[in-house]
Structure formats: C-alpha cells, structure tokens
N, C-alpha and C positions, 0 to 999 in steps of 0.2 A: 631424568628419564625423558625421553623424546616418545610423545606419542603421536599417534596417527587415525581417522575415525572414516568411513566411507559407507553409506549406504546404497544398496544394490539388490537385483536379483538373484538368486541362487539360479544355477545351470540345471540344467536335468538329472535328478539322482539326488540333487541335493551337495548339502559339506560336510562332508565327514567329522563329526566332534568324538570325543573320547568318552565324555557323560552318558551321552544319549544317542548315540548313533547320526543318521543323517535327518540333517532339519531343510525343510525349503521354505520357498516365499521370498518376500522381502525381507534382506536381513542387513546386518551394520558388521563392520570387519572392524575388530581394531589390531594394532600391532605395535607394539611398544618395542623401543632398544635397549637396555642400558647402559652403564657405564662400560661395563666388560663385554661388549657385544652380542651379549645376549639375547635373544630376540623372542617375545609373546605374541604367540596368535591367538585371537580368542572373537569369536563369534555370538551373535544373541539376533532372535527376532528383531525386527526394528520396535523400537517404542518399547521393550519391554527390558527388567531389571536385573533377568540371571544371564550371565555368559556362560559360554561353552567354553573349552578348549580346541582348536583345530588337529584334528588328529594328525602325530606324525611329529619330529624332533625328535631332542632340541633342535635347536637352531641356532646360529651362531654368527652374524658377521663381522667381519677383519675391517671393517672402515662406515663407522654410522653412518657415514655419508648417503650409502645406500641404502640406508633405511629407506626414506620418500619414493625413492625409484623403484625400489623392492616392493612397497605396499600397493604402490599403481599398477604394479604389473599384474601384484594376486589378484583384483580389485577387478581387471579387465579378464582374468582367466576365469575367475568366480562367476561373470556375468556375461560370455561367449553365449552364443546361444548351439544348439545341438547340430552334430556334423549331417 
C-alpha cells in the first residue's frame, strides 16, 4: 500500500468527515492507494490518535502513479485560504 501524510490548515468551514461532521484547525491528511486502486482519505487533528473519514467516495484511481499528485493537489485545496 502506498501511503502519503501532510500537515495543514483546514480552510473555512472546515473538512467535511463522515464521523463527526466538520473538524478545523490544524490537521494531517492521509491518503493511502492500494493494489486495486482504491484510494482512502482519512483526516485527524494533528498530534492526535482517531482519524476521520473524508466525507464523499469511494474513490478509485486507474494509475497509482497519481497517487502523489492527487494527495498535493487535496493538500493545497484543503489549505487555500477563503475567496
């Protein structure tokens, strides 16, 4: 499994999780692929030990390659600041 881990700001409003609704602050993204291109997004506070789910999926891509590119892109949309 090809993982990926990035700490950031949450945008205004927050990230939408499935658990708990919208969490803000500082938080950590991770995104995992696996073999069959499955793809996990799962969110948590920074520093702390429960993850969320990112609401929304599955997900799925046709080439892990774009795994990396895929996760820098959320990573930079997750932490845009407000229009």
């Amino acid at each position: 499994m090809n993982e990926r881990y990035s700490l950031f700001s949450s945008p205004a409003g927050g990230v939408m999780t499935r658990e708990v609704g919208a969490i803000t602050g500082e938080l950590e993204l991770h995104s995992a692929i696996d073999e069959d291109g499955a793809l996990s997004l799962r969110i948590r506070y920074a520093g702390a030990d429960e993850w969320y789910t990112v609401e929304g999926g599955p997900y799925r891509l046709y080439d892990a390659r774009d795994h990396e590119v895929l996760h820098e892109i959320l990573v930079a949309m997750l932490h845009r600041p407000p229009a």
